[in-house]
C-alpha positions as a printed Julia matrix, in Angstrom:
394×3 Matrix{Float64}:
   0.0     0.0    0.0
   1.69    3.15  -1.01
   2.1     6.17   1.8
  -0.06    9.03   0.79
  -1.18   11.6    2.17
  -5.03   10.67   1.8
  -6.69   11.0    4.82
 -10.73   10.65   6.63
 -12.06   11.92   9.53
 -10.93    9.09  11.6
  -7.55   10.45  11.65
  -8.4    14.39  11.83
 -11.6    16.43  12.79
 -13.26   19.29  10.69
 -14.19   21.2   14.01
 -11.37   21.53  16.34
 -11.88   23.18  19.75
  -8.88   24.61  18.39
  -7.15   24.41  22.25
  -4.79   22.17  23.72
  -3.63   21.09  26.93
  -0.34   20.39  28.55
   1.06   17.79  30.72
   3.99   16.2   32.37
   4.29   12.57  31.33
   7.36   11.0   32.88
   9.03   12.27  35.63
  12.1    10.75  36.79
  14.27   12.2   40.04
  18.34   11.73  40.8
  18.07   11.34  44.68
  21.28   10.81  47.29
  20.72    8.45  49.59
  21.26    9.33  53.31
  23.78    6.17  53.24
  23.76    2.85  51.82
  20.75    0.76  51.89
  21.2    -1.89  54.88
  19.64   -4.46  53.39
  16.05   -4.44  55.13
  12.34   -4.47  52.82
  11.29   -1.21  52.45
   8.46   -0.08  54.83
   5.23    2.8   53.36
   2.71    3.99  55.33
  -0.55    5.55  54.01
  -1.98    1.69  53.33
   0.78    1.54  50.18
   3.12   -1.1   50.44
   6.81   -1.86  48.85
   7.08   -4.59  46.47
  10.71   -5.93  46.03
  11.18   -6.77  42.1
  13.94   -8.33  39.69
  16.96   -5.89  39.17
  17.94   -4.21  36.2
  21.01   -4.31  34.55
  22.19   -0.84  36.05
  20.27   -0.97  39.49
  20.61   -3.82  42.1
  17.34   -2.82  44.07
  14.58   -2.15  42.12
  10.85   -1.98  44.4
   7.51   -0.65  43.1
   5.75    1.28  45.75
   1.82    0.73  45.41
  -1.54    1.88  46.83
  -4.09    0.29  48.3
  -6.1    -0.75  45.05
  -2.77   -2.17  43.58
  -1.98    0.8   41.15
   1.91    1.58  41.04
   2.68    4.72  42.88
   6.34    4.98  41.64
   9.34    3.2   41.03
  12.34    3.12  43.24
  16.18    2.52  41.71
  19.05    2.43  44.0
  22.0     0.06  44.91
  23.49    0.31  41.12
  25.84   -2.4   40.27
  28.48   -0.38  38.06
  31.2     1.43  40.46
  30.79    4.85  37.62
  27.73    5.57  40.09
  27.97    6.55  43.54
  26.61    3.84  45.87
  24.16    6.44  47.14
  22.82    7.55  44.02
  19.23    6.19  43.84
  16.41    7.29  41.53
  12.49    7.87  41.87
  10.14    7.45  38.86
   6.8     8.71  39.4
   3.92    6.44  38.17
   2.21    7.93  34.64
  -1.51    7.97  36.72
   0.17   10.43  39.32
   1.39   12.75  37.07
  -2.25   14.12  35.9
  -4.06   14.59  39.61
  -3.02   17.93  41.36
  -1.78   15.92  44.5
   1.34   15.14  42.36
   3.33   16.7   44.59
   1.83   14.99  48.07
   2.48   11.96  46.68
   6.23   12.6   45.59
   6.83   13.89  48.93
   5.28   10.83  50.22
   7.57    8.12  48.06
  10.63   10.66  49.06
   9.77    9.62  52.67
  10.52    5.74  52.49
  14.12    5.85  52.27
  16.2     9.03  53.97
  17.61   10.74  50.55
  17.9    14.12  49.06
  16.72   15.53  45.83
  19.83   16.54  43.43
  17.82   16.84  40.14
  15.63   15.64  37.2
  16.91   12.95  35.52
  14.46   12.7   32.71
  11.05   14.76  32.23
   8.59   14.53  29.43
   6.43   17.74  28.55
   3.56   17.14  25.95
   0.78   19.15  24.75
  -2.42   17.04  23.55
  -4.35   18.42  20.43
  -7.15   17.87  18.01
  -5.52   16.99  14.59
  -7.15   19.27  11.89
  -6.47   19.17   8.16
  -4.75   22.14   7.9
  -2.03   20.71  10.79
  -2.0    17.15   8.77
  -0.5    19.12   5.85
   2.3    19.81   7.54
   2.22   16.32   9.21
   2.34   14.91   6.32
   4.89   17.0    4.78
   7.44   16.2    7.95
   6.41   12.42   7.39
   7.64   12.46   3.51
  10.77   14.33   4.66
   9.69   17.35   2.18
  10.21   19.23   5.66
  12.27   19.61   8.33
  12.9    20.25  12.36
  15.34   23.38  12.85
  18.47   22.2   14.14
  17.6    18.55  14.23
  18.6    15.7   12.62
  16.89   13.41   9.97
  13.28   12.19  11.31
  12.29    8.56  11.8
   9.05    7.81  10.79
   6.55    5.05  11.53
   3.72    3.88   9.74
   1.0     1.39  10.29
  -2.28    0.66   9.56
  -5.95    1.43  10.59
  -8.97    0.68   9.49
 -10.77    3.32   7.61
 -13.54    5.64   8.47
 -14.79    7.0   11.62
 -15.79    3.96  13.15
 -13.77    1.38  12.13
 -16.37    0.37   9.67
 -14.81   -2.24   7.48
 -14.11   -0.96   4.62
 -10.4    -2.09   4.78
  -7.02   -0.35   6.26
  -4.84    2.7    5.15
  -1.66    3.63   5.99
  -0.34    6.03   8.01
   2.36    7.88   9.35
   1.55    7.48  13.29
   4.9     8.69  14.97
   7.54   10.49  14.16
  10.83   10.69  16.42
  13.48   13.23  16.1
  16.68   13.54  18.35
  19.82   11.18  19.27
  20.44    8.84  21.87
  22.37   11.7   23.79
  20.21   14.65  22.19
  19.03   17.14  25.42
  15.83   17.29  23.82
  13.68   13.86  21.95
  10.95   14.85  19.84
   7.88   13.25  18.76
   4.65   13.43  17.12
   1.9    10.73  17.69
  -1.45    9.31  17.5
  -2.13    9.11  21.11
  -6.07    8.28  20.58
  -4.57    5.13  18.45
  -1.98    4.13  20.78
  -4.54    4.03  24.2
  -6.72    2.44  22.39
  -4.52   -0.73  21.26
  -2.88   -0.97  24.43
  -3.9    -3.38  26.74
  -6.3    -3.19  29.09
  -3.68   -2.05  32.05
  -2.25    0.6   30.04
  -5.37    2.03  28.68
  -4.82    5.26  30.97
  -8.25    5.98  31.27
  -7.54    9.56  33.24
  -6.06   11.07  30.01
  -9.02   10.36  28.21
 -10.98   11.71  31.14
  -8.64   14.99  30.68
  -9.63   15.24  26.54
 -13.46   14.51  27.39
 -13.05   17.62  30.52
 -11.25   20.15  27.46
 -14.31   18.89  25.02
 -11.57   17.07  22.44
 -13.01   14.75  19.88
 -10.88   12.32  21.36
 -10.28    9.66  18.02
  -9.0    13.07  16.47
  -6.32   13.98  19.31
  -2.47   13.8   18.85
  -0.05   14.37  20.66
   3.77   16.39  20.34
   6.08   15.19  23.37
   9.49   16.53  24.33
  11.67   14.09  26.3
  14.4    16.23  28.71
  17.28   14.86  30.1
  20.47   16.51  31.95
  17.93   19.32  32.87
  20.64   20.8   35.59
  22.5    21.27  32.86
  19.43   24.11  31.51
  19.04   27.93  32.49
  16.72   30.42  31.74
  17.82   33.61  30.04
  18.1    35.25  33.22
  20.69   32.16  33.89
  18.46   30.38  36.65
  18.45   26.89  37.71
  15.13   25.34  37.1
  14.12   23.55  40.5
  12.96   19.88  39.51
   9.74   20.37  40.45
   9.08   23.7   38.9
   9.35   21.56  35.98
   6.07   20.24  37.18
   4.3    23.1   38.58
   5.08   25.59  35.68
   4.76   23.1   32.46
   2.52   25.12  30.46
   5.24   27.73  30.12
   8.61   25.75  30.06
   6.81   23.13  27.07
   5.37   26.53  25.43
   8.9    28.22  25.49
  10.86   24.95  24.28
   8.11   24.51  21.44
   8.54   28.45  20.03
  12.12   27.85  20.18
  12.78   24.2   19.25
   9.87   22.75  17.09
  10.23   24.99  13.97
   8.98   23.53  10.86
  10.69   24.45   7.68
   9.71   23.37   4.0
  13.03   21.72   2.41
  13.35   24.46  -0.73
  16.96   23.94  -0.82
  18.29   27.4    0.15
  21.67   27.88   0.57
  21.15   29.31   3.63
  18.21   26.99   5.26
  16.94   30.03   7.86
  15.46   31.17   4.08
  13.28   28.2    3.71
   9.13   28.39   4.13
   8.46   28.46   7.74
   5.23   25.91   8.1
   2.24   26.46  10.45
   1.8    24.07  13.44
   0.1    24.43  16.68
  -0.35   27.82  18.09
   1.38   27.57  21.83
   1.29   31.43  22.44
  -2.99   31.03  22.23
  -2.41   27.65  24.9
   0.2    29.56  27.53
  -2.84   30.05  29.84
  -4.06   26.39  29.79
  -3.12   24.94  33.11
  -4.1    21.42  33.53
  -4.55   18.96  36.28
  -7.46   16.5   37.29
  -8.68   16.73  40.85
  -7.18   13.68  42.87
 -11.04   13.46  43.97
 -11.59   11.7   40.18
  -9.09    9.55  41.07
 -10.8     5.91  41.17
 -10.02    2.14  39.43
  -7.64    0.17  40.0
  -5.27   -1.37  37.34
  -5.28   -5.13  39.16
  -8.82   -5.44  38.57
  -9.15   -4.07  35.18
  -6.94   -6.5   34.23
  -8.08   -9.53  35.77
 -11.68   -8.16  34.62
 -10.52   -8.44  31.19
  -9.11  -12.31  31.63
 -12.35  -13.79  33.84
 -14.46  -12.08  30.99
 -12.2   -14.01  28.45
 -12.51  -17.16  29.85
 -16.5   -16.57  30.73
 -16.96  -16.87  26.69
 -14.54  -20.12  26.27
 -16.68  -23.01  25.15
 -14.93  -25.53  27.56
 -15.42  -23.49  30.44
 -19.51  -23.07  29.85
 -19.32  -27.11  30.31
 -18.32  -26.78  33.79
 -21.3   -25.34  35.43
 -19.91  -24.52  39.12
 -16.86  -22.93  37.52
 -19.35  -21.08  35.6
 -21.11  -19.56  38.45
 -17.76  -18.92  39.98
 -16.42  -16.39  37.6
 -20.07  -14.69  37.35
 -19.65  -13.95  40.93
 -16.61  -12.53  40.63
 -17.52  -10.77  37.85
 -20.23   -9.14  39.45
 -18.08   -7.56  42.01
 -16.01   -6.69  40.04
 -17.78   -4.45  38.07
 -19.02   -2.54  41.22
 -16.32   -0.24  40.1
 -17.39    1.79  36.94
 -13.97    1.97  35.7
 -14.02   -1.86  35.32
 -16.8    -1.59  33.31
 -15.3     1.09  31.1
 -12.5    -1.14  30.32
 -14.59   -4.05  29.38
 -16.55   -1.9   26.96
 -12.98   -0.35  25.13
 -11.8    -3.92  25.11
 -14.47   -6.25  24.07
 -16.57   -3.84  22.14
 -19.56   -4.37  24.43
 -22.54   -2.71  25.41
 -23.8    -2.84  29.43
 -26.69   -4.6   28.09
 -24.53   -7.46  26.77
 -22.23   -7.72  29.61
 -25.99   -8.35  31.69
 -26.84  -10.43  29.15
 -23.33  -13.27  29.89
 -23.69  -12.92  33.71
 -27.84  -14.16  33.5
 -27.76  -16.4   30.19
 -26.5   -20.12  31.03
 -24.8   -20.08  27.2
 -23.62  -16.73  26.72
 -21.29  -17.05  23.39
 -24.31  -18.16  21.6
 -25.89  -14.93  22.48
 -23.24  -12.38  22.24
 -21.39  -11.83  19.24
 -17.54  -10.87  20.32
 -14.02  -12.53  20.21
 -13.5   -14.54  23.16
  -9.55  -13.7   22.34
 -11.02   -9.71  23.34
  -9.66   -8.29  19.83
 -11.72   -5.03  18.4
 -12.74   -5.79  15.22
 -12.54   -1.7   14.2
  -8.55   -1.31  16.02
  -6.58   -3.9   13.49
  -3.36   -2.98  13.31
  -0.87   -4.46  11.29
C-alpha cells in the first residue's frame, strides 16, 4: 500500500476546539541516599506497600511502591551495580496515573519519605501538549512524514507507519496507511521529539495501560478524542538548563510551571521548515503548526477526587471475561457460576466496566446479558480472544 497523504475523519476532525492542553508525562528524580541501603524491605505507610522486584542491569534494588487498590505509585532505583555511580545515588520514577491529579506533589513527597535521601535533580522529564488533529495541521504532518520538511536544528526524522482501518468507526471498509509517529533527536540529544497518535496508541494498548484519566482529561477540554495527537518533548540533563536570566530550574518547577517551560521549548525548538533547498536553510518556508502562544494560559490537572479504578482489577476483569466466553469453560457449570460472581463484584467499580466496553466492544446490556444467560457465546457476538474488530493494526 503506497504512503499518501489521503486521509478521513478518523484520523483528523473538521471542528477543532482549536485548544490544547499540557502535561507532564514522565518524571524521573536523581536522589542521594542518606547512606547505603542496609539491606532491610522497604516499609510505606498511608496503606501503600513496597514490592521488592527483579533488578535491572544498572540498578541492584529495584521496588515498586503501590496503593491500596494495587496501582503503582512509583518506582524506586538504587544500589546500582556499576562502580561509575555513587553507591548512594538512587532514583524515583513517578507512576504515569500520578502525574495528571493535582496531589502530584503529596504523593512525591510521600515516596521521598521511604528511604532518607535528598533531591539533586531531574533525571528525565517529558512535557507534551495534547491536540485535536485538523487538516490544515495534517498538511504539515504529512509534509514532515515524507521528509519534504524539516525540524530546525535537528537531525533526519524517523518515521513510523502502520495501519488502521478506515472511516470513523472502524467500519470495514479495509485499512490505510499512516504515518503514526515520528521521532526526532539522538540517543544523547538534550531534547527527543515526537509526534503521535495518542487516541490510536490508548486504544490498542492493553487493558492495564489504557490510561483511562487522560481520556478523562480530553473529554473535561471537550476534544473529539479519536482526532487527538499528541507532540512530546523528552528532557534529560535538565541541571545542565538555564533560563535567560541564567536560573536553575528547580525539579519540580518543571512540574508546577509546564505550560510555560513546554510553550517556550516549542517556540524555540519545534520549527517547521519546507526543504526548498536554500543555501542558507533560515530562508526556507516556515510551516504552520500548533499555536502555543494562544495555549500559555491552559493549566491542567485532574482533581485527585476523580481519582478511582484500579489497574489489578481491570486486568483480571478483562481475563475472567475471556474465559466466561470459552466453550470448555460453559461445560463446567460450578466454575461457571464462579467467575459470574466474581464478575459481578467486580464491576461494582465503573472503571471496570469502562475497560470491558474499550476492550471487548460491548454494550452494558450485553455484559448483563453473559452474567444471566446459562450459554452466553451463543448470544453475544464478540471474540472470546477480546480483539476489536474496528482497532486492526498491522
Amino acid at each position: 500500500m503506497s504512503k499518501t497523504s489521503a486521509c478521513d475523519m478518523s484520523v483528523y476532525t473538521s471542528v477543532s476546539t482549536g485548544r490544547g492542553v499540557v502535561s507532564c508525562d514522565w518524571f524521573t528524580l536523581s536522589c542521594k541516599l542518606a547512606h547505603v541501603w542496609d539491606g532491610k524491605p522497604l516499609q510505606a505507610g498511608n496503606g501503600w506497600q513496597c514490592l521488592q522486584m527483579t533488578s535491572t542491569a544498572v540498578w541492584g534494588q529495584r521496588w515498586f511502591v503501590m496503593d491500596a487498590d494495587g496501582n503503582k505509585v512509583a518506582t524506586l532505583l538504587f544500589s546500582p551495580r556499576t562502580p561509575k555511580i555513587p553507591p548512594e545515588t538512587a532514583n524515583v520514577q513517578i507512576a504515569n496515573r500520578f502525574l495528571y491529579y493535582d496531589d502530584f506533589r503529596g504523593t512525591c513527597d510521600k515516596v521521598l519519605d521511604i528511604l532518607p535521601m535528598a533531591i539533586c535533580g531531574l533525571n528525565r522529564v517529558d512535557l507534551c501538549c495534547d491536540f485535536e488533529m485538523t487538516r490544515e495541521l495534517w498538511h504539515t504532518y504529512m509534509l514532515l512524514a515524507k521528509k519534504d520538511a524539516r525540524l530546525k536544528g535537528l537531525g533526519e526524522s524517523v518515521v513510523w507507519w502502520k495501519h488502521i482501518p478506515k472511516g470513523q468507526k472502524g467500519d470495514g471498509q479495509g485499512l490505510e496507511e499512516i504515518p503514526n509517529q515520528i521521532n526526532w533527536g539522538g540517543k544523547d540529544s538534550t531534547f527527543k521529539w515526537k509526534v503521535y497518535y495518542k487516541w490510536l496508541e490508548l486504544e490498542t494498548a492493553p487493558p492495564e495501560e489504557k490510561k483511562p484519566w487522560i481520556q478523562e482529561m480530553w473529554r473535561r477540554m471537550g476534544f473529539d478524542a479519536r482526532s487527538v495527537w499528541r507532540v512530546e518533548v523528552s528532557i534529560t540533563g535538565t541541571n545542565g538548563l538555564r533560563t535567560l536570566d541564567n536560573e536553575r530550574i528547580a525539579p519540580f518547577q518543571w512540574f508546577e510551571d509546564r505550560v510555560r517551560l513546554f510553550s517556550d521549548i516549542y517556540a524555540d525548538k519545534f520549527v517547521v521548515r519546507r526543504k526548498q533547498g536554500h543555501k542558507d536553510r533560515r530562508n526556507d518556508e516556515v510551516l504552520p503548526f500548533l499555536e502555543v502562544n494562544g495555549w500559555k494560559s491552559i493549566k491542567h490537572a485532574l482533581p485527585s477526587s476523580s481519582r478511582e479504578g484500579s489497574d489489578p482489577e481491570k486486568r483480571l476483569t478483562c481475563k475472567l471475561w475471556a474465559e466466561l466466553l470459552n466453550g470448555d469453560v460453559q461445560c463446567n457449570r460450578p466454575l461457571v457460576d464462579l467467575l459470574k460472581n466474581n464478575m459481578r463484584e467486580l464491576l461494582q467499580r465503573p472503571s471496570n466496566v469502562w475497560v470491558l466496553q474499550r476492550m471487548f466492544n460491548v454494550t452494558m446490556a450485553d455484559i448483563v446479558n453473559v452474567l444471566e444467560n446459562d450459554m452466553p457465546s451463543k448470544t453475544l457476538n464478540v471474540s472470546p480472544s477480546g480483539a476489536r474488530p474496528d482497532l486492526l493494526v498491522t
